[in-house]
BAVOBA-475860 format. One record per atom (N, C-alpha, C, O, CB): x, y, z; atom name. Coordinates in nm, 2 decimals, padded with zeros to 4 digits. Glycine has a CB too. Layout:
BEGIN
+--------+--------+--------+----+
|   east |  north |     up |  a |
+--------+--------+--------+----+
|      X |      Y |      Z | CA |
...
+--------+--------+--------+----+
END
This chain:
BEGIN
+--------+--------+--------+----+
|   east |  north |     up |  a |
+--------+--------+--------+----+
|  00.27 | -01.24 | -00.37 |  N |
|  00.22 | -01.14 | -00.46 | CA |
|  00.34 | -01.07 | -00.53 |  C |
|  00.43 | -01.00 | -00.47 |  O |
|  00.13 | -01.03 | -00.38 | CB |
|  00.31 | -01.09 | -00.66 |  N |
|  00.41 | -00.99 | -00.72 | CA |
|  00.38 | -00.87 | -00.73 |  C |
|  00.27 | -00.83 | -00.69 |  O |
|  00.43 | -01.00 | -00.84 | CB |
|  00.51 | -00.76 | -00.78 |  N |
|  00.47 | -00.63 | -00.79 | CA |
|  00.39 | -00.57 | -00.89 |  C |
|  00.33 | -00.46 | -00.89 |  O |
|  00.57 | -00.57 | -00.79 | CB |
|  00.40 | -00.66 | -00.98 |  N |
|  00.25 | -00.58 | -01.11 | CA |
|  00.14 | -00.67 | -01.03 |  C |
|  00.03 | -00.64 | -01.09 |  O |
|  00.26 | -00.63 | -01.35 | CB |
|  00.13 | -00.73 | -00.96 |  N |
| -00.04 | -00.75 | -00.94 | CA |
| -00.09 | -00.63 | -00.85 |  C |
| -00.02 | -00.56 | -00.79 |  O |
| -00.09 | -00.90 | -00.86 | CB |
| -00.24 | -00.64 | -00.85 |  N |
| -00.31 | -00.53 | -00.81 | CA |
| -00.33 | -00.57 | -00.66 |  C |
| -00.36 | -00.68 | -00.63 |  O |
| -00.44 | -00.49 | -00.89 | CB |
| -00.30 | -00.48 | -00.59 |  N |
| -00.32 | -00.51 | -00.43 | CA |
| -00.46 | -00.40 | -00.45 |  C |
| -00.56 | -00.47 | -00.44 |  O |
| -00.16 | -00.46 | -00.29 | CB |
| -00.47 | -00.30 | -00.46 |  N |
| -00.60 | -00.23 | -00.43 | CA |
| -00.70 | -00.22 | -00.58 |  C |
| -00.70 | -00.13 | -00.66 |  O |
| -00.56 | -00.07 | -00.35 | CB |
| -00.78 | -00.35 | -00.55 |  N |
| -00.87 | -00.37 | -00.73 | CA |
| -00.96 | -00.22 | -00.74 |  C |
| -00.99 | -00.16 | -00.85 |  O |
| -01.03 | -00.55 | -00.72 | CB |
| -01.00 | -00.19 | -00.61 |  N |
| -01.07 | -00.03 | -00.62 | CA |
| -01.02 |  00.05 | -00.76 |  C |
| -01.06 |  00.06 | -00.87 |  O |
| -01.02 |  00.07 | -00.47 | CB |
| -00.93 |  00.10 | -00.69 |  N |
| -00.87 |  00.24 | -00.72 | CA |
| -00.78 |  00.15 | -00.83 |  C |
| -00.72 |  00.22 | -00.91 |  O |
| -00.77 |  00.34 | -00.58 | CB |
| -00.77 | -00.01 | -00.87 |  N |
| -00.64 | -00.03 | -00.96 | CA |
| -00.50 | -00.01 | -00.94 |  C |
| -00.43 |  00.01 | -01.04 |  O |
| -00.65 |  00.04 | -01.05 | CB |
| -00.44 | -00.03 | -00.80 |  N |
| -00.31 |  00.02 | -00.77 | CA |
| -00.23 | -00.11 | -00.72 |  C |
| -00.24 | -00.19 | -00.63 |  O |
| -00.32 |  00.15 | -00.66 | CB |
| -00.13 | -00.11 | -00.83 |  N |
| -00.01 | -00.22 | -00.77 | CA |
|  00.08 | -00.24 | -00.64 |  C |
|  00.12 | -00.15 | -00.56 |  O |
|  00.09 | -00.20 | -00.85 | CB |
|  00.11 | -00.35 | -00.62 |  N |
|  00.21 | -00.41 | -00.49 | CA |
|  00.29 | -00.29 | -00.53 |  C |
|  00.31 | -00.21 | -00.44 |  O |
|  00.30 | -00.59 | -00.48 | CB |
|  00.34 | -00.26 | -00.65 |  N |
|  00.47 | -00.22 | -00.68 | CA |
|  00.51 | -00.05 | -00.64 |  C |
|  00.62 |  00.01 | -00.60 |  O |
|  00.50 | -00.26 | -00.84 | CB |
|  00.36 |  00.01 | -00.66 |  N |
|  00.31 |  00.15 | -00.66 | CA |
|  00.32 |  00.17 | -00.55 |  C |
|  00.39 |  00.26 | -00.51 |  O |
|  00.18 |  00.18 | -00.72 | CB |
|  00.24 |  00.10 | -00.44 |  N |
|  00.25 |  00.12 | -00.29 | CA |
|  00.39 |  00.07 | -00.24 |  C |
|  00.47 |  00.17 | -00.24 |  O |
|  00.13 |  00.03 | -00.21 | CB |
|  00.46 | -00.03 | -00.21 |  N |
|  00.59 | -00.07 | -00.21 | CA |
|  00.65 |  00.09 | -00.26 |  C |
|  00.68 |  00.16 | -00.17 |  O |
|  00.61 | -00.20 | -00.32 | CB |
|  00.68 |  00.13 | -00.37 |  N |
|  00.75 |  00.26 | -00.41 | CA |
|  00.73 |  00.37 | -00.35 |  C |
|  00.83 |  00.44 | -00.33 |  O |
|  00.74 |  00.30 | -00.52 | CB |
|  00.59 |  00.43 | -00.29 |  N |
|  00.54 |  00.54 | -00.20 | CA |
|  00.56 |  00.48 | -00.08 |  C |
|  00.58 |  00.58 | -00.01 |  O |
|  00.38 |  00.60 | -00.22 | CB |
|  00.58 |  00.37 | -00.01 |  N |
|  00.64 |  00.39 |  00.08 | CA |
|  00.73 |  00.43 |  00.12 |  C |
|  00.75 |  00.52 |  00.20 |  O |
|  00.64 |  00.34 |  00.12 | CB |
|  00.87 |  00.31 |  00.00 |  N |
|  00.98 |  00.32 |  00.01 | CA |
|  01.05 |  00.53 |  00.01 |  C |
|  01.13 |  00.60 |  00.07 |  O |
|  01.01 |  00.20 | -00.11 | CB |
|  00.98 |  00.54 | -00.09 |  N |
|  01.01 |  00.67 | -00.14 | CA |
|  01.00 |  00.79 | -00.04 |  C |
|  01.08 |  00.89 | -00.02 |  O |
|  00.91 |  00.70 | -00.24 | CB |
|  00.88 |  00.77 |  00.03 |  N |
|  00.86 |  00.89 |  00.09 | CA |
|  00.84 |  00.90 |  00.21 |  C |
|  00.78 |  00.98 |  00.28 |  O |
|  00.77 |  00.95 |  00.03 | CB |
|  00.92 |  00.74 |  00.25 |  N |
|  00.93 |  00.72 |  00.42 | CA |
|  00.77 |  00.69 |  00.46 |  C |
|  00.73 |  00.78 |  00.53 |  O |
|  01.00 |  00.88 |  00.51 | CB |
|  00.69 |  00.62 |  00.43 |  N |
|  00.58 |  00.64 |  00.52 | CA |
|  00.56 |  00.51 |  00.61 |  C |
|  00.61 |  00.40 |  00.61 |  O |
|  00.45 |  00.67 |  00.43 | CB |
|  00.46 |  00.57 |  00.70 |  N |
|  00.46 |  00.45 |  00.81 | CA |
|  00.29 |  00.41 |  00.81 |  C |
|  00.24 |  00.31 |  00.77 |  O |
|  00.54 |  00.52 |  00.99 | CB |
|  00.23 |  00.49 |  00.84 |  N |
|  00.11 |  00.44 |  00.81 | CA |
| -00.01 |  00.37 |  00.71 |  C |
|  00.01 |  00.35 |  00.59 |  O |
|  00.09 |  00.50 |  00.82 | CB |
| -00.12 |  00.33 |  00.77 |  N |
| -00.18 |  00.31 |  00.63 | CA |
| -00.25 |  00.43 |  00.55 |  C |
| -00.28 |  00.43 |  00.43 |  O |
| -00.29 |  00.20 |  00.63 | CB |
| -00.27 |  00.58 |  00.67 |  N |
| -00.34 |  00.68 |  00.67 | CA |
| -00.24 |  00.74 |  00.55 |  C |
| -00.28 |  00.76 |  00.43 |  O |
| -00.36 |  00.75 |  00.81 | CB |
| -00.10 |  00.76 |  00.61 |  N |
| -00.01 |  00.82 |  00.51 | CA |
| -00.01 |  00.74 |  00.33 |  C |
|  00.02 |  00.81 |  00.24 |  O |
|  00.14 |  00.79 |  00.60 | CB |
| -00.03 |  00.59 |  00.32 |  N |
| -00.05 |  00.52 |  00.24 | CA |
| -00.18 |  00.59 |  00.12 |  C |
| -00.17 |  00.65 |  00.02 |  O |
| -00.06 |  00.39 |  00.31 | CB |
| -00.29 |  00.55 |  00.19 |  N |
| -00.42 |  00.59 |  00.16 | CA |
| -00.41 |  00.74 |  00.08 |  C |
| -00.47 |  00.76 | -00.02 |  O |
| -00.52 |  00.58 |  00.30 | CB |
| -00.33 |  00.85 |  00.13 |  N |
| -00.30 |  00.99 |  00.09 | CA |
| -00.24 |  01.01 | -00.04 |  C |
| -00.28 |  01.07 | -00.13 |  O |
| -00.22 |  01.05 |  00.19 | CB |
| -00.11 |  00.93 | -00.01 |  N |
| -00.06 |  00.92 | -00.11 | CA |
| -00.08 |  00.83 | -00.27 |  C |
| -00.06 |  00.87 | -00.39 |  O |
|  00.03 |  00.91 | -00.06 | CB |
| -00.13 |  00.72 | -00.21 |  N |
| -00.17 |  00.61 | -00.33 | CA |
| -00.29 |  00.60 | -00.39 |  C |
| -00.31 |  00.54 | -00.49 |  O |
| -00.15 |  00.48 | -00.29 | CB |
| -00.39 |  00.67 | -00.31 |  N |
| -00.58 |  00.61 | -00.25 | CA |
| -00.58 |  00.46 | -00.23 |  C |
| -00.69 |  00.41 | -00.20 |  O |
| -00.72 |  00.64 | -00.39 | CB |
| -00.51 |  00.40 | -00.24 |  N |
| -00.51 |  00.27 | -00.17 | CA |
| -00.53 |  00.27 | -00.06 |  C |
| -00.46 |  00.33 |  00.03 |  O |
| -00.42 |  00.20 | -00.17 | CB |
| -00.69 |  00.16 | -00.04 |  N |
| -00.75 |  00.13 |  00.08 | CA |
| -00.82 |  00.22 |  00.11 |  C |
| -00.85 |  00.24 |  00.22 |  O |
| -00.68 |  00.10 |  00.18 | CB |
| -00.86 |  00.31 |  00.00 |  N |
| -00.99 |  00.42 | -00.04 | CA |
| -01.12 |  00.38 | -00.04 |  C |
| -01.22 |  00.44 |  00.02 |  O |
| -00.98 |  00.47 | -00.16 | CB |
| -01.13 |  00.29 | -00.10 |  N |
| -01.22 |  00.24 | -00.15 | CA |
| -01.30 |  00.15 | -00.07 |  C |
| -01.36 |  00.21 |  00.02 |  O |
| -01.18 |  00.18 | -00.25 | CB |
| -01.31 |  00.01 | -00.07 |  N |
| -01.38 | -00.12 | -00.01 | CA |
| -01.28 | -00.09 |  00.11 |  C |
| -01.34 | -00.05 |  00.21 |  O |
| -01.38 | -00.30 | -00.10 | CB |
| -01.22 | -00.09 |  00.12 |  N |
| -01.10 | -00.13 |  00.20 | CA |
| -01.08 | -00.26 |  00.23 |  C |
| -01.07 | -00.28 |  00.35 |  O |
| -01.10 | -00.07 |  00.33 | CB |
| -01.07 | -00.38 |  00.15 |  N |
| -01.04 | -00.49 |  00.20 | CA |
| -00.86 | -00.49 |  00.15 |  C |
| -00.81 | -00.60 |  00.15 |  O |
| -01.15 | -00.61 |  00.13 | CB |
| -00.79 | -00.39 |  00.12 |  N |
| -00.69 | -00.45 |  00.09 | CA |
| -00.57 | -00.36 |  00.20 |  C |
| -00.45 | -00.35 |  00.18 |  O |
| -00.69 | -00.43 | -00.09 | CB |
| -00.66 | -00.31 |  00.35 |  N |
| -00.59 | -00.23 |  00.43 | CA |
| -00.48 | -00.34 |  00.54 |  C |
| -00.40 | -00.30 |  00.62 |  O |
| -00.72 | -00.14 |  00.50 | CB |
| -00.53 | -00.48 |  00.50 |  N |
| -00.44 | -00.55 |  00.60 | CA |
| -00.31 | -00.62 |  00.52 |  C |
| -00.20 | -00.65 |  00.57 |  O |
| -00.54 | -00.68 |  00.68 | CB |
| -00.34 | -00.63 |  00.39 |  N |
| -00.19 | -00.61 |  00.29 | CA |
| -00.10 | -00.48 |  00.30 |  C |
|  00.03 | -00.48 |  00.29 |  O |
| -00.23 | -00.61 |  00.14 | CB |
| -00.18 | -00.37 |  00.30 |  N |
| -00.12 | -00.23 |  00.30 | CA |
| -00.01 | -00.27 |  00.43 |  C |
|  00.11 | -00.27 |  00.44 |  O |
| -00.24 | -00.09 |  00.33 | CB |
| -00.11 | -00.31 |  00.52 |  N |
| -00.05 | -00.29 |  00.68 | CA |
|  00.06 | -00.38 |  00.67 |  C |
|  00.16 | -00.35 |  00.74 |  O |
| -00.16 | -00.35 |  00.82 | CB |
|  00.06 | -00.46 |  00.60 |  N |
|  00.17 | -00.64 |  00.61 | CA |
|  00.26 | -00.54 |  00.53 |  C |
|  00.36 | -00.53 |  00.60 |  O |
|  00.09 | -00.85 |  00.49 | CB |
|  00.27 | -00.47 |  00.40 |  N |
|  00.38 | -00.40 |  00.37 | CA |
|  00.47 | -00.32 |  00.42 |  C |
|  00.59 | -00.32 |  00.40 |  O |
|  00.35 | -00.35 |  00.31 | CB |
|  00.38 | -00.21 |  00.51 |  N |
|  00.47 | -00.15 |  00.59 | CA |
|  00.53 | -00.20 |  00.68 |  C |
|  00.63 | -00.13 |  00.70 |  O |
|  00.45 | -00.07 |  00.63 | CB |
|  00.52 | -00.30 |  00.77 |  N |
|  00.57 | -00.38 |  00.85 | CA |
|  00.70 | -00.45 |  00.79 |  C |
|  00.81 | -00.45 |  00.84 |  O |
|  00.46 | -00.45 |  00.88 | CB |
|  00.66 | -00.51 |  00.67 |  N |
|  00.81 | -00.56 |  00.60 | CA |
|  00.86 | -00.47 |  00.61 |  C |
|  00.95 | -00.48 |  00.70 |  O |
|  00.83 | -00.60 |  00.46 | CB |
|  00.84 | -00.31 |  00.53 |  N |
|  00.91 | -00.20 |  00.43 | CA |
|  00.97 | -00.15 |  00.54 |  C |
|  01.09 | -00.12 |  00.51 |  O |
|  00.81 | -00.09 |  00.34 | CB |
|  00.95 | -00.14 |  00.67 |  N |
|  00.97 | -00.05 |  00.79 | CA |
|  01.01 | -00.14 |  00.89 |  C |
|  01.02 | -00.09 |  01.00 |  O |
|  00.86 |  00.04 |  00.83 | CB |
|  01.04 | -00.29 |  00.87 |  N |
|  01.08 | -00.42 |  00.99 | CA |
|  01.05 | -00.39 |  01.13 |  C |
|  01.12 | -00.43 |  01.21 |  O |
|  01.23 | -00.45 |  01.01 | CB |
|  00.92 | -00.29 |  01.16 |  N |
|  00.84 | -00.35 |  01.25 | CA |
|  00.75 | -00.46 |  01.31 |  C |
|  00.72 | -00.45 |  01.43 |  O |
|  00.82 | -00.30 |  01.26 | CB |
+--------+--------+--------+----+
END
């Protein structure tokens, strides 16, 4: 997945948008994610990508 594709089709929010609010503002959760982005607001089918990001973003 690139960064302009949409990871959360809900709300319309990019790999790249989430990727940046993580990076940015240190977050670790998907709760913290969801707050800041509304990603994984919605349907939530896009909460186990969220999860796969912070795990890269944060190498746990």
């Amino acid at each position: 997945m690139e960064r302009d594709d949409i990871l959360c089709t809900c709300m319309d929010i990019t790999k790249g948008e989430v990727e940046d609010a993580i990076k940015g503002k240190k977050l670790t959760t998907v709760e913290q994610v969801q707050e800041e982005t509304d990603a994984g607001t919605g349907c939530g089918s896009c909460i186990e990508d969220i999860e796969d990001l912070l795990k890269e973003i944060n190498n746990t």
